[in-house]
Every structure is written in structure tokens, then in C-alpha cells.
C-alpha positions in Angstrom: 9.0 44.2 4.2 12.2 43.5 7.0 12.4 40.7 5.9 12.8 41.5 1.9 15.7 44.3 3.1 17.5 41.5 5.3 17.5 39.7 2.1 18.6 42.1 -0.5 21.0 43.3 2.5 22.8 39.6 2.8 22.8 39.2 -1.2 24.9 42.4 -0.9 27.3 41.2 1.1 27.6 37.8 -0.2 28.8 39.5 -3.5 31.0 42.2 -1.6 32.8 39.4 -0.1 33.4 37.3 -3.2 34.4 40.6 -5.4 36.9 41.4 -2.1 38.2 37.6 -2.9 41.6 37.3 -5.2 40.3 34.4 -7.0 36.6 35.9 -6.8 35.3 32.3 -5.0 34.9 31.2 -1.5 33.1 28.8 0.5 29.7 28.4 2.0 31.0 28.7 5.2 33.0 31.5 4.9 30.4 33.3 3.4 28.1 32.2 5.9 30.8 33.2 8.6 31.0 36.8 6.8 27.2 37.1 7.0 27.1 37.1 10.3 29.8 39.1 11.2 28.7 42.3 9.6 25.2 41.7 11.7 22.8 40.3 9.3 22.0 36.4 10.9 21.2 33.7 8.4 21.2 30.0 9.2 23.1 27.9 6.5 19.8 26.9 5.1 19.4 30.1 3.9 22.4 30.9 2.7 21.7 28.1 0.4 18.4 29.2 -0.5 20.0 33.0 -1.2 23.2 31.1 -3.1 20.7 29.3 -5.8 19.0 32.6 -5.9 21.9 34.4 -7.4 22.7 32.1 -9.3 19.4 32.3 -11.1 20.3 35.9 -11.4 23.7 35.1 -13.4 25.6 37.0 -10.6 27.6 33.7 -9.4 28.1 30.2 -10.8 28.1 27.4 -7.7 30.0 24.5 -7.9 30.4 21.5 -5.1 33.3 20.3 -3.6 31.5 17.1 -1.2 29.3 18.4 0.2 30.4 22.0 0.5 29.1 24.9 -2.2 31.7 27.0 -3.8 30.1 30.1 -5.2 32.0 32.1 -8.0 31.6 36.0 -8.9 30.0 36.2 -12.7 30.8 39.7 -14.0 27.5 40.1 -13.8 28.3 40.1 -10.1 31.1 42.2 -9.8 29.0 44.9 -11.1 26.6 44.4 -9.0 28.8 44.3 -5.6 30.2 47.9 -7.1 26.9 49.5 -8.3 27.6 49.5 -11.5 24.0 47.9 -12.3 20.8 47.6 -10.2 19.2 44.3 -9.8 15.9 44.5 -8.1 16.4 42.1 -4.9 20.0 43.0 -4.4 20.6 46.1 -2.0 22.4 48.8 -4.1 26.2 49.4 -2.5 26.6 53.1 -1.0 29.2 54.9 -2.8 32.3 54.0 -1.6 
């Protein structure tokens, strides 16, 4: 069960940081970066896994640049990161 709220917990924030974005895309490492810095530890291996997960979802379209992911916020997403709609697996944002 910890480790299903971990998970809808870093799906969260993976979102919040892209909708916080101007251009509503950043980088795997970034993200991974941001991840961790808000307390929630994932290796890059799973912040691959959790990438391809939302993108199942339609939240976020990935592209590569090398060898690097580039995840972009659907609006799907957007909506999501500001709890405008609830997707089972993705934590639901506290208001404000």
C-alpha cells in the first residue's frame, strides 16, 4: 500500500512541475532532480517506468533528445496537476 501512495505521490509532482514549466516540458533529469527534492526518492529507472505510465494515461507526450526523455504536459495533465479531474493512480492536489 506505501508503496502505491509513493507512486501516485511522485506522479503528482511530476505533473506539478511540468504545469509550473513556461513551455509545459522539461527533462528527465530535472524532473528526477525535483522528485527528490520534495522527499519522495526514485532512482531514474523509475522515473522512467512512472514517465511511460503517464503517458499511457494521455497526461504527457515523451519525446527523446539522445538519449535523454523530454516529457510534455497534455491538457489532460494540466488538469490533473490542478484537480480539475481525478485519475485513479495520481494523488489528487490539496486545494491550493
Amino acid at each position: 500500500m506505501l508503496g502505491n501512495l509513493m507512486k501516485e505521490h511522485q506522479r503528482l509532482v511530476v505533473l506539478r512541475l511540468l504545469a509550473e514549466d513556461t513551455g509545459y516540458d522539461l527533462n528527465e533529469s530535472i524532473l528526477h532532480d525535483g522528485i527528490n527534492a520534495v522527499g519522495l526518492s526514485i532512482s531514474r529507472d523509475g522515473l522512467r517506468v512512472e514517465l511511460a505510465w503517464l503517458e499511457e494515461q494521455g497526461l504527457i507526450e515523451l519525446s527523446k533528445v539522445g538519449s535523454i526523455q523530454i516529457a510534455k504536459l497534455t491538457q489532460r495533465g494540466l488538469d490533473a496537476a490542478e484537480g480539475r479531474v481525478k485519475i485513479p493512480g495520481i494523488k489528487r492536489p490539496s486545494p491550493n
